[in-house]
MDTraj code that builds the backbone (N, CA, C; nanometers):
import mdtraj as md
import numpy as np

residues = "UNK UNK UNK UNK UNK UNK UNK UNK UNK UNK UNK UNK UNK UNK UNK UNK UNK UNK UNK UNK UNK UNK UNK UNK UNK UNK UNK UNK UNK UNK UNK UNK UNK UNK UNK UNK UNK UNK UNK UNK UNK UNK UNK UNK UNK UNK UNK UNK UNK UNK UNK UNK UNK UNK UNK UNK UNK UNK UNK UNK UNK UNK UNK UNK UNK UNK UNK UNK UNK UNK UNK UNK UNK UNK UNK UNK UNK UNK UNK UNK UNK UNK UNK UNK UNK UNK UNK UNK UNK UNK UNK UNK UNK UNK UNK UNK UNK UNK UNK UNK UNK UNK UNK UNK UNK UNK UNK UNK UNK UNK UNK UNK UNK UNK UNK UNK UNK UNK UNK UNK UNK UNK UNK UNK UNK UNK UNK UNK UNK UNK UNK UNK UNK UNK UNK UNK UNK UNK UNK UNK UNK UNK UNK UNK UNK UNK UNK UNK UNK UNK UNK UNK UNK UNK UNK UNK UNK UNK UNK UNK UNK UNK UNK UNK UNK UNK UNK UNK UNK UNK UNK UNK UNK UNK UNK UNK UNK UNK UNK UNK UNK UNK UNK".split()
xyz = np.array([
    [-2.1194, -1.7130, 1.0798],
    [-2.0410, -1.6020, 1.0331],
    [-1.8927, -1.6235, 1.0649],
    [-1.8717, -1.7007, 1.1948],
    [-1.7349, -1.7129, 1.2358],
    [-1.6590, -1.7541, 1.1733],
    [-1.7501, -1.9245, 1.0855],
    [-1.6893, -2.0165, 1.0286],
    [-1.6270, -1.9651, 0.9128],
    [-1.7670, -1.8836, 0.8499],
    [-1.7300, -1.8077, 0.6996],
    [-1.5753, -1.7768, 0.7097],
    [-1.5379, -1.6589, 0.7977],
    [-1.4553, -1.6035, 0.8487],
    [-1.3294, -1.7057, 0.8063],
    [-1.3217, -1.8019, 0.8577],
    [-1.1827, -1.8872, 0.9017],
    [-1.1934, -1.9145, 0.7445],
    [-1.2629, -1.9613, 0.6766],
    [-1.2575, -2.0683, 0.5359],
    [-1.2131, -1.9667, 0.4501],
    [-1.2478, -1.8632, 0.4571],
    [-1.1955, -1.7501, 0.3615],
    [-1.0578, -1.7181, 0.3938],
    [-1.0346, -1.6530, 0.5191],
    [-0.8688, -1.6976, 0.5778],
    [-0.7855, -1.7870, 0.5147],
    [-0.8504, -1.8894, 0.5258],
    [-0.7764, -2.0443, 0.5126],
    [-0.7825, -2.0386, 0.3477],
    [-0.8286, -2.0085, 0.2683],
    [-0.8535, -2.0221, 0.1570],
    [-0.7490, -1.8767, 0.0632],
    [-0.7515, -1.7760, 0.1496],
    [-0.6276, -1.6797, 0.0896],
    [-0.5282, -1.6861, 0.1733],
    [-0.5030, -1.7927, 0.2503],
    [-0.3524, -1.8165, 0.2897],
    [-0.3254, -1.9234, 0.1783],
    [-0.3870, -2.0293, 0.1722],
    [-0.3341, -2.1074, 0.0599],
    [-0.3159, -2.0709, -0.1223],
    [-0.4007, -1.9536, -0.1302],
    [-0.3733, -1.8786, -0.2257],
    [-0.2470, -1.8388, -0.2105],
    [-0.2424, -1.7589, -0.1136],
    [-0.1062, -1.6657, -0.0970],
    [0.0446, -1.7889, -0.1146],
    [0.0476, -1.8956, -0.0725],
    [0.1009, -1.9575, -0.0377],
    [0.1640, -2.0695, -0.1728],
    [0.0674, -2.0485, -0.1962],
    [0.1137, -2.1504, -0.3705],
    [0.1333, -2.0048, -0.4520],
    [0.0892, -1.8858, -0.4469],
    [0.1226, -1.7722, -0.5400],
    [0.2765, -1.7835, -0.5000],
    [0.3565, -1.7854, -0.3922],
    [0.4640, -1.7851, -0.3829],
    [0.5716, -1.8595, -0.3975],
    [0.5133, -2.0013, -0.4267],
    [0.5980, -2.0935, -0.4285],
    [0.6491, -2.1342, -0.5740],
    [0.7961, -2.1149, -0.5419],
    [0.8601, -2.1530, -0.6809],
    [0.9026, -2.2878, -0.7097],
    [0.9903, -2.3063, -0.8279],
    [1.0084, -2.4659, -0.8479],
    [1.1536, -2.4600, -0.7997],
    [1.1868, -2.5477, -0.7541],
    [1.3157, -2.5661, -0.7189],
    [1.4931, -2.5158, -0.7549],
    [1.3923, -2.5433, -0.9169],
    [1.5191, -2.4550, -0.9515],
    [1.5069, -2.3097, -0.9729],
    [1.4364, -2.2802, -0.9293],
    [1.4354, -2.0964, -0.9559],
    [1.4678, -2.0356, -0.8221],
    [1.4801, -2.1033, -0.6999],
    [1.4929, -2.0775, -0.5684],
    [1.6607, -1.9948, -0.5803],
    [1.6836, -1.8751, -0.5192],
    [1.7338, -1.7788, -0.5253],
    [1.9022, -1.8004, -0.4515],
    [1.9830, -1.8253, -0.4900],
    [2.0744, -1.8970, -0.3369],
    [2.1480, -1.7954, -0.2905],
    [2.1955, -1.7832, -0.2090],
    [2.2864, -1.6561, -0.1333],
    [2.4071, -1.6550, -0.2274],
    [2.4610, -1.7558, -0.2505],
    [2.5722, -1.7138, -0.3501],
    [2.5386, -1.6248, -0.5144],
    [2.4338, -1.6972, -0.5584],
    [2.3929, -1.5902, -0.6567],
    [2.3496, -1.4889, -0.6313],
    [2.2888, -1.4250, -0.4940],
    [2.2286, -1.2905, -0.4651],
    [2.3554, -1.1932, -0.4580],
    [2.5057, -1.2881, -0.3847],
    [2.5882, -1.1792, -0.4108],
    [2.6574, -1.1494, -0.5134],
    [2.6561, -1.2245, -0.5977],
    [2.7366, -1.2327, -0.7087],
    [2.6239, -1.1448, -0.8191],
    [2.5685, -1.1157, -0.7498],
    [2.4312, -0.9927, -0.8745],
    [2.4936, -0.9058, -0.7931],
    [2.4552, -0.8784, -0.6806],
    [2.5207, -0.7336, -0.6116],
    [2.6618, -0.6872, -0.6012],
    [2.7047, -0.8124, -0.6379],
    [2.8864, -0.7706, -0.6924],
    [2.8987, -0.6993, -0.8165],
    [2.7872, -0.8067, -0.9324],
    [2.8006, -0.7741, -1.0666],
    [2.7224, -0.5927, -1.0717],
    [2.6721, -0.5855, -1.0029],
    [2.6052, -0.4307, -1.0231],
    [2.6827, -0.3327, -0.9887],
    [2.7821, -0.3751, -0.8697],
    [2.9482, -0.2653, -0.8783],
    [2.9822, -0.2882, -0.9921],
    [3.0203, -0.3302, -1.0462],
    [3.1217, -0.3948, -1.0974],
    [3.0965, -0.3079, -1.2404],
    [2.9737, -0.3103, -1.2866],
    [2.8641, -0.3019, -1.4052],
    [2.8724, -0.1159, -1.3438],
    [2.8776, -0.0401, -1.2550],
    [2.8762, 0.0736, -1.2355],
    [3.0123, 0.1287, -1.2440],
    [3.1181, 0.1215, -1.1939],
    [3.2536, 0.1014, -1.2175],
    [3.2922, 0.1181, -1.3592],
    [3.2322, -0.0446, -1.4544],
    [3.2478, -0.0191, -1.6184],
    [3.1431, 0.1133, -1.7243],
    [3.0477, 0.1632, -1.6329],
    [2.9958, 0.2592, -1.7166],
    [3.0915, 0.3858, -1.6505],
    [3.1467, 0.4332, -1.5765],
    [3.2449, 0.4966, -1.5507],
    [3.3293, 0.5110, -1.6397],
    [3.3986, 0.3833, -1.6251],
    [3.5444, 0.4131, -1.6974],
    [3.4656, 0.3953, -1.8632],
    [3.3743, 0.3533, -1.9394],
    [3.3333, 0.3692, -2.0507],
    [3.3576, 0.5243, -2.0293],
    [3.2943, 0.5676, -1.9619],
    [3.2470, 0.7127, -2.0121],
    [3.4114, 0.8245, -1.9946],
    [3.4887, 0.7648, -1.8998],
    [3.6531, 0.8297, -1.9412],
    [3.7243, 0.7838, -2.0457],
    [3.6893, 0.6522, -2.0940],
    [3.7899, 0.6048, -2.2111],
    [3.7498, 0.6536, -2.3638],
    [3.5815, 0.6507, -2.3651],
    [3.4939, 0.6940, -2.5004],
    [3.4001, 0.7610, -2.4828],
    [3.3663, 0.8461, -2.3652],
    [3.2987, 0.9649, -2.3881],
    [3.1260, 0.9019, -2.3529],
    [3.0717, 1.0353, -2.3742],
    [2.8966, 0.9786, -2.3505],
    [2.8412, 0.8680, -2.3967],
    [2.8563, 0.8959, -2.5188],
    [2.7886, 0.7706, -2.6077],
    [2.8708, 0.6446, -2.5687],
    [2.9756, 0.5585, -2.5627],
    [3.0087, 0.4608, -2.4759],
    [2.9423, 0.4600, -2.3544],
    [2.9564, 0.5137, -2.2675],
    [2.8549, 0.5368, -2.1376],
    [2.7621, 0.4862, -2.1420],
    [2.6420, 0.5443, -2.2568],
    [2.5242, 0.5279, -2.2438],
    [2.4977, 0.3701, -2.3416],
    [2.6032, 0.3571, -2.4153],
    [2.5639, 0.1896, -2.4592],
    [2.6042, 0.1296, -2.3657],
    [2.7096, 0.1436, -2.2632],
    [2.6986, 0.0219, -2.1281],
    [2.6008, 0.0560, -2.0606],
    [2.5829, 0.1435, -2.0537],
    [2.4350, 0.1268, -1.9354],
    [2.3373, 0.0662, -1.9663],
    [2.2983, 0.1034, -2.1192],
    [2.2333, 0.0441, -2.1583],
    [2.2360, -0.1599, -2.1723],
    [2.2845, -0.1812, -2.1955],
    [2.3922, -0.3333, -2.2040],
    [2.3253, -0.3437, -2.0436],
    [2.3978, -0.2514, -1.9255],
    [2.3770, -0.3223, -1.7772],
    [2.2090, -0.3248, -1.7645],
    [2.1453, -0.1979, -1.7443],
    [1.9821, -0.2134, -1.7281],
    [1.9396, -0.3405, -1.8036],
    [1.9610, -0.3834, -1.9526],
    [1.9096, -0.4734, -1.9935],
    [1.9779, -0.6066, -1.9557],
    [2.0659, -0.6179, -1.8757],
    [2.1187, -0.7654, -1.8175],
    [2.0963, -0.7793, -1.6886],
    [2.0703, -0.6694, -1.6035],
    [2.0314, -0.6664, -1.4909],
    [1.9373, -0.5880, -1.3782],
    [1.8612, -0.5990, -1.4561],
    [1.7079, -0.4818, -1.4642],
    [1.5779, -0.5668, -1.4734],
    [1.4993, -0.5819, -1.4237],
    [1.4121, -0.6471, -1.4460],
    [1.2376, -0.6448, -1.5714],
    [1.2974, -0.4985, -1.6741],
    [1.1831, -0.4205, -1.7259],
    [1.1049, -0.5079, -1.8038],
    [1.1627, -0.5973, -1.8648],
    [1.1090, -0.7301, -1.9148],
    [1.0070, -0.8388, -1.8432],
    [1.0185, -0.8183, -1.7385],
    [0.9114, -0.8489, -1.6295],
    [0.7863, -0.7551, -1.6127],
    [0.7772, -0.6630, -1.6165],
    [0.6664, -0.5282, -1.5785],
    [0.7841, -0.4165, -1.5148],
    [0.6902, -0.3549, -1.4273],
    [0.7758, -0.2056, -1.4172],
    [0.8909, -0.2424, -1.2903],
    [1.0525, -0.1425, -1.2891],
    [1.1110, -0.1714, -1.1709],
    [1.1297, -0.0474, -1.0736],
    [1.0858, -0.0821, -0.9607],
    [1.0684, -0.0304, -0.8568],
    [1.2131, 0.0502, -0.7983],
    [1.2257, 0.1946, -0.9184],
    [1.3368, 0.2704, -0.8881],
    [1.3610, 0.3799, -0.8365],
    [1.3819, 0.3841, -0.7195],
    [1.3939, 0.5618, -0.6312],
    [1.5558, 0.5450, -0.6371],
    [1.6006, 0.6657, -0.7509],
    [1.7497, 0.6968, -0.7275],
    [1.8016, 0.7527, -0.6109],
    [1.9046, 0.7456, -0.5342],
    [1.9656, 0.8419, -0.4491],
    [1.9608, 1.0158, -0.4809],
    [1.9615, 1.0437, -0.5910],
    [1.9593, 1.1879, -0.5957],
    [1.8062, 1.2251, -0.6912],
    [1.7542, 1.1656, -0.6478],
    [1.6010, 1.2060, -0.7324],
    [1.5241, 1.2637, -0.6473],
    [1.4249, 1.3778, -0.6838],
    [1.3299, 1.4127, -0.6474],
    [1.2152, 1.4798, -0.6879],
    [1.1306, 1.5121, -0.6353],
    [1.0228, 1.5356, -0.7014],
    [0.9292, 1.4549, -0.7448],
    [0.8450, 1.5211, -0.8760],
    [0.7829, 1.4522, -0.9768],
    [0.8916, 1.2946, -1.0132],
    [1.0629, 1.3126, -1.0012],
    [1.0755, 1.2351, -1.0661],
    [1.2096, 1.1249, -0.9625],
    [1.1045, 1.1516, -0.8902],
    [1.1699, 1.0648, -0.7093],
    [1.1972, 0.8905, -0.7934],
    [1.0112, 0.8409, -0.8194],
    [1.0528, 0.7204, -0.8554],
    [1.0684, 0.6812, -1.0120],
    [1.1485, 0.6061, -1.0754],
    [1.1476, 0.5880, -1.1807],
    [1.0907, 0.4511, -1.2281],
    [0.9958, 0.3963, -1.2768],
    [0.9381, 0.2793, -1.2941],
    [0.9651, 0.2389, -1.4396],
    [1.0418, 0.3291, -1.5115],
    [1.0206, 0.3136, -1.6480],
    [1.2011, 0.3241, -1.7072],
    [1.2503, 0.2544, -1.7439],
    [1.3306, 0.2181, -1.8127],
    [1.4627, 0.3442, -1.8524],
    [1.3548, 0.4231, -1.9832],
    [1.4665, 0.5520, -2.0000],
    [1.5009, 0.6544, -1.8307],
    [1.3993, 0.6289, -1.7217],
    [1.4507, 0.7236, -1.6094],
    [1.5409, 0.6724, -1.5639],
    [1.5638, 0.5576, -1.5764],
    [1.6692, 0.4634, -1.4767],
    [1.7793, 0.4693, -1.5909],
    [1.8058, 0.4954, -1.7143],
    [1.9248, 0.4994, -1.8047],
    [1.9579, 0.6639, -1.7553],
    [1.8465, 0.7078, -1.7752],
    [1.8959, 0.8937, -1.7521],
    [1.9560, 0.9041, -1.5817],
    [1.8889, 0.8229, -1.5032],
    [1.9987, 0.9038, -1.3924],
    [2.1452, 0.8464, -1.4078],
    [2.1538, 0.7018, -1.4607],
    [2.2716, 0.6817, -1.4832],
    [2.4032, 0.7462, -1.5199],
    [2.3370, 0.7758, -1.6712],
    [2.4155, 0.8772, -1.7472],
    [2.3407, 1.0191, -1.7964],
    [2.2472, 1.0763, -1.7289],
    [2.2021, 1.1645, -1.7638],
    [2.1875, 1.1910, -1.9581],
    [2.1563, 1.3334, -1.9688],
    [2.1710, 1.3381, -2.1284],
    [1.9904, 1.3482, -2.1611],
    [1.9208, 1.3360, -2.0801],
    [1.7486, 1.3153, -2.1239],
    [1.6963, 1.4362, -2.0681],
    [1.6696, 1.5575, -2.1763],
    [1.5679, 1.6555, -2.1477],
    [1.4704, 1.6165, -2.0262],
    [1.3831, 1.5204, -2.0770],
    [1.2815, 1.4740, -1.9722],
    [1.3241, 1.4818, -1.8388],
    [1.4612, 1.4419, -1.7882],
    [1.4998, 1.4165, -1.6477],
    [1.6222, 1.5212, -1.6600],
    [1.6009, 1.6155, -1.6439],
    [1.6682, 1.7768, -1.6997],
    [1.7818, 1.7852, -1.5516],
    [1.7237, 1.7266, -1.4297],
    [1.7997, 1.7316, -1.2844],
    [1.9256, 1.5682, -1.2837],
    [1.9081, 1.4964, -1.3700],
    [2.0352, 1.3981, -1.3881],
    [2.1493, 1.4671, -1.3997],
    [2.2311, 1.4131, -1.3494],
    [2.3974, 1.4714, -1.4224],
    [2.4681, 1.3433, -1.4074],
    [2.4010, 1.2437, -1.4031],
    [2.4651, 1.0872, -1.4467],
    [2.4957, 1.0713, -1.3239],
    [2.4494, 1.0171, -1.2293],
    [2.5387, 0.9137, -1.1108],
    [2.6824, 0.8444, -1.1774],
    [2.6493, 0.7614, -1.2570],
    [2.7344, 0.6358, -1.3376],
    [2.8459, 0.6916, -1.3479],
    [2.8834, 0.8278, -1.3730],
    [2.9785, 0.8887, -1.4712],
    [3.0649, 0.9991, -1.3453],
    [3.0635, 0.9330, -1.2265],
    [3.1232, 1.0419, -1.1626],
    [3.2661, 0.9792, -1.1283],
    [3.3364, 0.8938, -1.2403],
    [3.4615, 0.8223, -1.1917],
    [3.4678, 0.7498, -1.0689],
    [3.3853, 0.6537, -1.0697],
    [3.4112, 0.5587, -0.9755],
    [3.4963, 0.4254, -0.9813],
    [3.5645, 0.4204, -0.8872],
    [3.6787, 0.2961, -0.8929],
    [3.6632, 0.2137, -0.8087],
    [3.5840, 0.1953, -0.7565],
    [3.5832, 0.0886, -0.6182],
    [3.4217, 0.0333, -0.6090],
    [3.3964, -0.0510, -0.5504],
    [3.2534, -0.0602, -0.4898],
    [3.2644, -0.1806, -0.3742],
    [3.1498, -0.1306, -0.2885],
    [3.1832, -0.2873, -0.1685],
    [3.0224, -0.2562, -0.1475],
    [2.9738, -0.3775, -0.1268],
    [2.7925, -0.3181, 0.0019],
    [2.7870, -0.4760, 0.0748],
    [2.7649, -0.3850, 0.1979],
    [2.7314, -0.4736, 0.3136],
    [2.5998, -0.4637, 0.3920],
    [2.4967, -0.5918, 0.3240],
    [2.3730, -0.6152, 0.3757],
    [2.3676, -0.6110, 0.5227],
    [2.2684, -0.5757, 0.5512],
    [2.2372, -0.5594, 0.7304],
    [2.1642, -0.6790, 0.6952],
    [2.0388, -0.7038, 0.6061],
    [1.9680, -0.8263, 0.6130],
    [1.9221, -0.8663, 0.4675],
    [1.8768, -1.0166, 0.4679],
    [1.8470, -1.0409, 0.3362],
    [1.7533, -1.1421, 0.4020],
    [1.6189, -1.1270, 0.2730],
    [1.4739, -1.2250, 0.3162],
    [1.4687, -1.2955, 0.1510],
    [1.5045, -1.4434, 0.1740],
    [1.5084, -1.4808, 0.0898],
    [1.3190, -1.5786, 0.0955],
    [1.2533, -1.5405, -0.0497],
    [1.1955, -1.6310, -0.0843],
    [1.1320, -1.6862, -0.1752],
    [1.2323, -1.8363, -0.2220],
    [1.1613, -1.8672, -0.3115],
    [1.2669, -1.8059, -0.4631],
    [1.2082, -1.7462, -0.5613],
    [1.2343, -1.6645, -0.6817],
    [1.2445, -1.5492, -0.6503],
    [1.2306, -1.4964, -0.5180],
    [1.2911, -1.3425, -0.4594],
    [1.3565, -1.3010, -0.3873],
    [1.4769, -1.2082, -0.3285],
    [1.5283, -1.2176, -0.2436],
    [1.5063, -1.0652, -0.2737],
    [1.5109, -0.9924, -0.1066],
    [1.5337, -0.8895, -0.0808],
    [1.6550, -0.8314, -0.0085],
    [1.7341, -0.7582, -0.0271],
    [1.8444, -0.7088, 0.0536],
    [1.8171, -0.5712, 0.0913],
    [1.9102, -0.5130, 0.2423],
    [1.9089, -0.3812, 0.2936],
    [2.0414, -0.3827, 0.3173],
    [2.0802, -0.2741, 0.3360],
    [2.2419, -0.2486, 0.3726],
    [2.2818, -0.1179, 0.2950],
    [2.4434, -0.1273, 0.3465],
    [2.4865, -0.0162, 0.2583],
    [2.6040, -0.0564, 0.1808],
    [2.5768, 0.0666, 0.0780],
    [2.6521, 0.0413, -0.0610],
    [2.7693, 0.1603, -0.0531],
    [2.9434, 0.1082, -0.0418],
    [3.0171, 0.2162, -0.0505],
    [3.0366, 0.2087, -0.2257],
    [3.0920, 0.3585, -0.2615],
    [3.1212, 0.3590, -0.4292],
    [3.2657, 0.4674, -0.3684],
    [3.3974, 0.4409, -0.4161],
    [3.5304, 0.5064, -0.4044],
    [3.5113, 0.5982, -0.5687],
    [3.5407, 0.7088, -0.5531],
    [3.5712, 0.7908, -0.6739],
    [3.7351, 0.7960, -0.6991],
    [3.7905, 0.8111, -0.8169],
    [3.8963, 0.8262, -0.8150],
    [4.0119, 0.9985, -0.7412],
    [3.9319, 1.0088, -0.6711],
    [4.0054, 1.1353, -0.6274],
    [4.0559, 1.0518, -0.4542],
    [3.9859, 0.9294, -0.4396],
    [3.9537, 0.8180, -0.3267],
    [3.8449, 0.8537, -0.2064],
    [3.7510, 0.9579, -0.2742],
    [3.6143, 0.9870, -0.1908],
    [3.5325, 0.8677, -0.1795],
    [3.5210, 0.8314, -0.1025],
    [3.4036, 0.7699, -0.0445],
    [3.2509, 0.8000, 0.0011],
    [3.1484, 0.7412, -0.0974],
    [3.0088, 0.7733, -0.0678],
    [2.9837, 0.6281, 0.0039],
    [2.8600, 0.6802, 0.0959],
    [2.8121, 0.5542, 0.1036],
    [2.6687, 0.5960, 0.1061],
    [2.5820, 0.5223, 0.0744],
    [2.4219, 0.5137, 0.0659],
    [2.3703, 0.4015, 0.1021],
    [2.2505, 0.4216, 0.1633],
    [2.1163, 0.2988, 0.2285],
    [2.0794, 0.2526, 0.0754],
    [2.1141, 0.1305, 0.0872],
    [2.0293, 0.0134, -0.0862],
    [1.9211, -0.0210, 0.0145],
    [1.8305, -0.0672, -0.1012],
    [1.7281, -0.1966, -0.0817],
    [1.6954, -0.2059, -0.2254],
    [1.7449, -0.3492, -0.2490],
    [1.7259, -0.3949, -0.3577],
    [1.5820, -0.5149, -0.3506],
    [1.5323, -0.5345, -0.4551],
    [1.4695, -0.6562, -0.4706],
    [1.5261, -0.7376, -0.5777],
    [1.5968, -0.8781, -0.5607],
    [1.6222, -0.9308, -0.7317],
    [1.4992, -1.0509, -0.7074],
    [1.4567, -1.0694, -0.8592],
    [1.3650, -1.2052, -0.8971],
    [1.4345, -1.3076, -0.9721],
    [1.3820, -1.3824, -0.9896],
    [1.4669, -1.4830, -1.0799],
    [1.3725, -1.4975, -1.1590],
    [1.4041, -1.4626, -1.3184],
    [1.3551, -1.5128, -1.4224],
    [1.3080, -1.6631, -1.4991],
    [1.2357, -1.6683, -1.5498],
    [1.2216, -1.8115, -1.5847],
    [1.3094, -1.8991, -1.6684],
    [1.4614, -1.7732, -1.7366],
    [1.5949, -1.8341, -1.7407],
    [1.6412, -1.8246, -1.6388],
    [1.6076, -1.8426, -1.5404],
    [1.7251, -1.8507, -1.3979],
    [1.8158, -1.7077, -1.3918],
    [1.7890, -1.6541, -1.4372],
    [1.8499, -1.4732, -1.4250],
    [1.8205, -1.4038, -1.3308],
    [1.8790, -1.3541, -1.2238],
    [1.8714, -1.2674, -1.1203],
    [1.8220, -1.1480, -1.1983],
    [1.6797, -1.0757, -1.1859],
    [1.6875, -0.9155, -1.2045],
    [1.6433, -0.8260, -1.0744],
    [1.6953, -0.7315, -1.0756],
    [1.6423, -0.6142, -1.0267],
    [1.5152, -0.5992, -1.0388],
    [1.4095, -0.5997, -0.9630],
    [1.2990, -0.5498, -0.9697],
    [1.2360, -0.4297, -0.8581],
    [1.3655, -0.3939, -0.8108],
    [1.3082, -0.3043, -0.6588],
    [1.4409, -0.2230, -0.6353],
    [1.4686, -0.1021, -0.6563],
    [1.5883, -0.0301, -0.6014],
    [1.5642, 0.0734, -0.5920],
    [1.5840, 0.0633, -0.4021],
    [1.5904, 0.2200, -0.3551],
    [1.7077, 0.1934, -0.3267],
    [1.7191, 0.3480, -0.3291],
    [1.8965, 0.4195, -0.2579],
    [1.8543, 0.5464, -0.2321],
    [1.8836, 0.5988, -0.0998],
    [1.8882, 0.7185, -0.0231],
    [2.0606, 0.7367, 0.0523],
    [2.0427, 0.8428, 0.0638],
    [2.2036, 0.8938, 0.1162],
    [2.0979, 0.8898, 0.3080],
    [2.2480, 0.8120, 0.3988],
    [2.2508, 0.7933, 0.5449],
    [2.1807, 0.9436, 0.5901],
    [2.1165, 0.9160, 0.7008],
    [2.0255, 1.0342, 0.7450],
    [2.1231, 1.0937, 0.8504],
    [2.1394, 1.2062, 0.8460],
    [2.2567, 1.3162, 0.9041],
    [2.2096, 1.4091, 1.0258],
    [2.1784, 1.3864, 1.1086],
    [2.1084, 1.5094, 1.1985],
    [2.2440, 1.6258, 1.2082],
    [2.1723, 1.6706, 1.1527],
    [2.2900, 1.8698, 1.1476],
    [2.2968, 1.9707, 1.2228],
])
top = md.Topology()
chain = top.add_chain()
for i, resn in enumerate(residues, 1):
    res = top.add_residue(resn, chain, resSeq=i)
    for name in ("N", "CA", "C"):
        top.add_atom(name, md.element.get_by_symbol(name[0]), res)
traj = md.Trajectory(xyz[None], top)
C-alpha cells in the first residue's frame, strides 16, 4: 500500500511538472512583465483622456482595443475582482463585466460608473513580489493612479499575466482591492 502511495505521488509530480513546463521561448522575463504592467497604466490613462477628448463612445472603443490587447479572454475566462465591485457582481470572468467597470454604460452592471473615466493622469505600481514560472508570472503590490485634480489612489493588485503562443503577455488574473483601513 505504501509503495502504491509513492508511485502515484511520483507519477502526479511528474505530471504536474511537464504540465508546467514551457518552451523556452515563451518563458516570461522580468523586463516584459514590467513593460505589460507599465503598458496597463499607460492603456488606463489613454481610456481617460479618450473619454475627455471624445466622450463615451471613444472611451469605450479604447477599452475595448485595451481588454482585447491585454486581457487574456481568448484563452478561457479572466480572473477579474474589480476594486469597486460587489456582490453578485464582485468577480467578473466574462469580458463585457470587465469593459463595464471600465467605462460603465451596461444596464447589467447598473453599480459601474467607469473606473477608466475618472481623469487619470499618472500611474506607478510597485510589486512587493513576483513568482515567475515558466509562461506565467504572478505579481502583488500596489498600484498608485494620480487624478487630475492630483488625488492619489492607491490599491492592492495581483495580477496574473500568461504568455500566449504569440509570445503576448495577457492578463489572466486581476484582483484589486482598496488598502485595509482600521477606523
Amino acid at each position: 500500500m505504501k509503495r502504491l502511495t509513492v508511485t502515484v505521488l511520483s507519477s502526479a509530480m511528474l505530471f504536474i511538472a511537464t504540465a508546467q513546463a514551457a518552451p523556452a521561448h515563451n518563458v516570461i522575463t522580468e523586463a516584459e512583465l514590467k513593460a505589460a504592467q507599465q503598458a496597463w497604466g499607460t492603456a488606463l490613462i489613454a481610456i481617460s483622456q479618450a473619454y475627455e477628448t471624445g466622450g463615451f463612445a471613444q472611451a469605450e472603443d479604447t477599452a475595448r482595443a485595451v481588454l482585447d490587447a491585454a486581457y487574456g479572454y481568448n484563452l478561457g475566462p479572466v480572473l477579474f475582482k474589480p476594486t469597486l465591485a460587489n456582490g453578485e457582481q464582485t468577480f467578473r470572468t466574462e469580458y463585457d463585466g470587465a469593459l463595464s467597470y471600465f467605462v460603465g454604460g451596461n444596464n447589467l452592471f447598473a453599480n459601474d460608473s467607469g473606473f477608466a473615466l475618472k481623469g487619470w493622469q499618472a500611474y506607478e505600481f510597485n510589486n512587493a513580489a513576483v513568482h515567475f514560472n515558466g509562461d506565467l508570472a504572478l505579481t502583488m503590490g500596489h498600484v498608485k493612479v494620480t487624478n487630475k485634480a492630483g488625488e492619489v489612489t492607491t490599491v492592492d493588485k495581483t495580477w496574473g499575466f500568461k504568455k500566449d503562443n504569440e509570445g503576448v503577455l495577457r492578463i489572466v488574473l486581476h484582483h484589486s482591492s482598496l488598502p485595509y483601513s482600521a477606523q
